[in-house]
C-alpha positions as CSV (number, residue, x, y, z in Angstrom):
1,X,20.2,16.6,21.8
2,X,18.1,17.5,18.8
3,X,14.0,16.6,18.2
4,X,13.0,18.2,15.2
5,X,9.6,19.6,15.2
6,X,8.3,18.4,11.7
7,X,8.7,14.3,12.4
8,X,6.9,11.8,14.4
9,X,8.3,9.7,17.5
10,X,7.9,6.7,19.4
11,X,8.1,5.5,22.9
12,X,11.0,3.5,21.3
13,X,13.2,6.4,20.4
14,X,12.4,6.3,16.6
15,X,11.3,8.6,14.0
16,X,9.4,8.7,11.1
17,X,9.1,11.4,8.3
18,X,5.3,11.4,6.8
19,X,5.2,12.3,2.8
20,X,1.9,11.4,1.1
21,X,1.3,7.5,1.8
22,X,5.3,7.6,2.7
23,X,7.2,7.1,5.6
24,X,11.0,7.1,6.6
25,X,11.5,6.0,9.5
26,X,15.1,6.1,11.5
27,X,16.0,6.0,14.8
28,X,16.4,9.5,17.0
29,X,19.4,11.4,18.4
30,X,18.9,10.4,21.4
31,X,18.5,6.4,20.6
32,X,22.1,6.4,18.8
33,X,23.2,8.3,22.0
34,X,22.6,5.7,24.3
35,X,23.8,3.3,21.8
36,X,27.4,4.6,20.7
37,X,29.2,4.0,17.7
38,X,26.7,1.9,15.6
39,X,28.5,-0.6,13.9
40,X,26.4,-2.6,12.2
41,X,22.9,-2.3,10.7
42,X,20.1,-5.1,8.8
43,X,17.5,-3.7,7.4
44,X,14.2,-5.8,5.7
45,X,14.0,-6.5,1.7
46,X,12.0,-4.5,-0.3
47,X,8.2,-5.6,-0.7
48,X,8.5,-7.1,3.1
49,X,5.5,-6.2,4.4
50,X,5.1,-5.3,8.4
51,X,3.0,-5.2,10.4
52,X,2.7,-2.3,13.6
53,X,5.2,-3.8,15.5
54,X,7.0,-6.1,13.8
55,X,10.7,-6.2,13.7
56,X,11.7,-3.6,10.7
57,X,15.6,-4.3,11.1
58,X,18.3,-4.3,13.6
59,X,21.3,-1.7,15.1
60,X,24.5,-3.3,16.6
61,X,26.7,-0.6,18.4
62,X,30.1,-1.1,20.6
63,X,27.7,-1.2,23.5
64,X,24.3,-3.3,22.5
65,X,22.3,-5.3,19.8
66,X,18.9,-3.6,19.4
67,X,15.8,-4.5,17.3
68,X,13.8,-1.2,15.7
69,X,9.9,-2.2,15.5
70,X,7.5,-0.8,12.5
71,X,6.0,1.7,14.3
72,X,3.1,2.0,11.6
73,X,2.5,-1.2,9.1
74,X,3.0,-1.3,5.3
75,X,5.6,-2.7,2.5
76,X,8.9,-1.9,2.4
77,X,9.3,0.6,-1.0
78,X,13.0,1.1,-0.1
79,X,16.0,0.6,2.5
80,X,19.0,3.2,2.9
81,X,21.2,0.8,1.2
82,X,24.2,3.7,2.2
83,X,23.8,2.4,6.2
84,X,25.1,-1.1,5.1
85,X,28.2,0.4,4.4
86,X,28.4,3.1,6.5
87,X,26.5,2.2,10.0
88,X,27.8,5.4,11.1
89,X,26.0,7.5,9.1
90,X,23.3,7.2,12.2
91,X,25.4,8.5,14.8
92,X,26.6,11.7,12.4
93,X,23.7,12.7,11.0
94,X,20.6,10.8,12.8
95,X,17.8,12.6,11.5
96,X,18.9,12.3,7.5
97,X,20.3,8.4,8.2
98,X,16.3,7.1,7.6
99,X,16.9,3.4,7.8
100,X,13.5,2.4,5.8
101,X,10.7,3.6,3.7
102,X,7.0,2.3,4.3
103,X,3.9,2.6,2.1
104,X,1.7,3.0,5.4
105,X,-1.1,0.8,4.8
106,X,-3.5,3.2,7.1
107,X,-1.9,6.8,6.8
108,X,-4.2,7.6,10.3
109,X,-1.7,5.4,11.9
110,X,0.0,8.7,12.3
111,X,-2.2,10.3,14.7
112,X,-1.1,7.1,17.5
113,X,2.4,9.0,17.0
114,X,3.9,11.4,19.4
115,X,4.7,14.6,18.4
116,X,7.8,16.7,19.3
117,X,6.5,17.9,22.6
118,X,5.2,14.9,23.6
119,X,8.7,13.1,22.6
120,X,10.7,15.7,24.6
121,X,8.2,15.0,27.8
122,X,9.5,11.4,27.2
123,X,12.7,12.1,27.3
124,X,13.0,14.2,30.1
125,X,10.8,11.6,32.2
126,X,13.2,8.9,31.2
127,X,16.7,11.3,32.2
């Protein structure tokens, strides 16, 4: 399983990719592990604007429906229309399958984020 050292993470197995007031956010290696083949994916419109844990969009997989929450808030600047129709984009390449793009509203929302050790530490807690 891969964590790459130059992203953020959350307790709920996403990502998120910080450039200027930017962020991608996707969901991890080890989040489409658990779920399978992802089958399905709904993102949010463009100018939708979220709040810290709002609903961002949704993942259906052979095995489960699951809800991916904003882990930061902002408006929606742009969706990975490519998932829509190719849901298995997240399972092949996780870390380059971002599902949305934020304009963080408070770019110290960051520092609430978990870094790559701290993610692993999850992970190995939750195994």
């Amino acid at each position: 399983m891969e964590i790459k050292q130059d992203l953020f993470y959350t307790e709920d197995h996403d990502w998120i990719r910080v450039e200027g007031k930017r962020a991608y956010i996707g969901i991890t290696d080890y989040a489409q592990a658990e779920l399978g083949d992802i089958v399905f994916v709904d993102l949010p419109e463009v100018e939708d604007v979220l709040e810290k844990d709002d609903i961002l969009g949704a993942v259906e997989s052979v095995k489960a429906a699951s809800d991916i929450y904003a882990p930061i808030g902002g408006t929606v600047v742009e969706i990975n229309e490519k998932l829509i129709d190719e849901p298995e984009l997240i399972n092949e390449q996780p870390y380059e399958s971002w599902m949305v793009c934020i304009e963080m509203d408070d770019e110290d929302a960051v520092k609430e984020l978990l870094l790559a050790e701290e993610y692993e530490t999850l992970i190995q807690e939750e195994e």
